[in-house]
N, C-alpha and C positions, 0 to 999 in steps of 0.2 A: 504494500500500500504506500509507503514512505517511498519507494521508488519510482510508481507512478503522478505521486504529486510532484516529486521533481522535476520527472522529466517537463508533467504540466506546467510548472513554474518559468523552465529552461524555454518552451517554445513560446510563451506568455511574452517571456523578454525579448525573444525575436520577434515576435510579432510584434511591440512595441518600437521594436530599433527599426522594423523594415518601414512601420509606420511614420516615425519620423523622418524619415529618410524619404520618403515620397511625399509626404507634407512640405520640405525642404526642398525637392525637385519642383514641385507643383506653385510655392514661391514664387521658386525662381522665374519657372515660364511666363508669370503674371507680372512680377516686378518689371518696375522704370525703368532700374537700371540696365535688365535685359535687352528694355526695347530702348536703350538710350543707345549702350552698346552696339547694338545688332543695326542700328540706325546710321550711327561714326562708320561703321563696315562699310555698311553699303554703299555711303556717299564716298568713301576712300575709292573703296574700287572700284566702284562707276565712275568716277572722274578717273582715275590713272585710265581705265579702258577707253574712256572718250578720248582723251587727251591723244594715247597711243593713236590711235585711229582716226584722230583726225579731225574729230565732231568741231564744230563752231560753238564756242563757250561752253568747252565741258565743266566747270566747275559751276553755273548755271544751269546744264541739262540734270548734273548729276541730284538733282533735286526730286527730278519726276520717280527714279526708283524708289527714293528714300521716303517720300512722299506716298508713294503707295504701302511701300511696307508700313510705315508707320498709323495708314487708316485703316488698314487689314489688321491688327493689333488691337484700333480701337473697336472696328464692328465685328468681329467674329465672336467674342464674348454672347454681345446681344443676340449672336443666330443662333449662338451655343445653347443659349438656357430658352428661345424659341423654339428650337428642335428637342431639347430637353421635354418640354412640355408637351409637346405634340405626340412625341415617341409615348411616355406614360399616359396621355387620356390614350392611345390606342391599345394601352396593353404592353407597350414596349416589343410588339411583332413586328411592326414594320423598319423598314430598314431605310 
């Protein structure tokens, strides 16, 4: 009996640690500073690509990716928990 509460306990904590750990992932995906980061990216290497190639005022085009990335960031949330809600009134069957 003493060795089965143990092991209970032992999987208890991983399941707590795994928990945190995708709490801590799931953060991250939502946090500023990801979309701050992932924003500096885009507009670097969209401007070096423009630039190499040629474009006319690549440090002005390089706006449009970063620009989209960053409304894609702020509307997918809303379609997220839109779709959320749709999926459960139907049961969560459809796909």
């Amino acid at each position: 009996m003493q060795d089965r509460i143990a092991e209970i306990e032992s999987e208890l904590i991983e399941l707590r640690s795994r928990n945190a750990r995708v709490e801590a992932d799931k953060a991250w995906e939502t946090s500023s500073s990801r979309i701050l980061s992932v924003c500096a990216i885009t507009y670097v290497v969209a401007s070096v690509a423009m630039f190499l190639i040629g474009v006319r005022n690549p440090w002005l085009n390089a706006l449009i990716p970063t620009l989209g990335f960053f409304l894609s960031t702020q509307t997918l949330p809303v379609l997220k928990r839109r779709w959320i809600k749709q999926r459960l009134k139907n049961g969560g069957s459809s796909p």
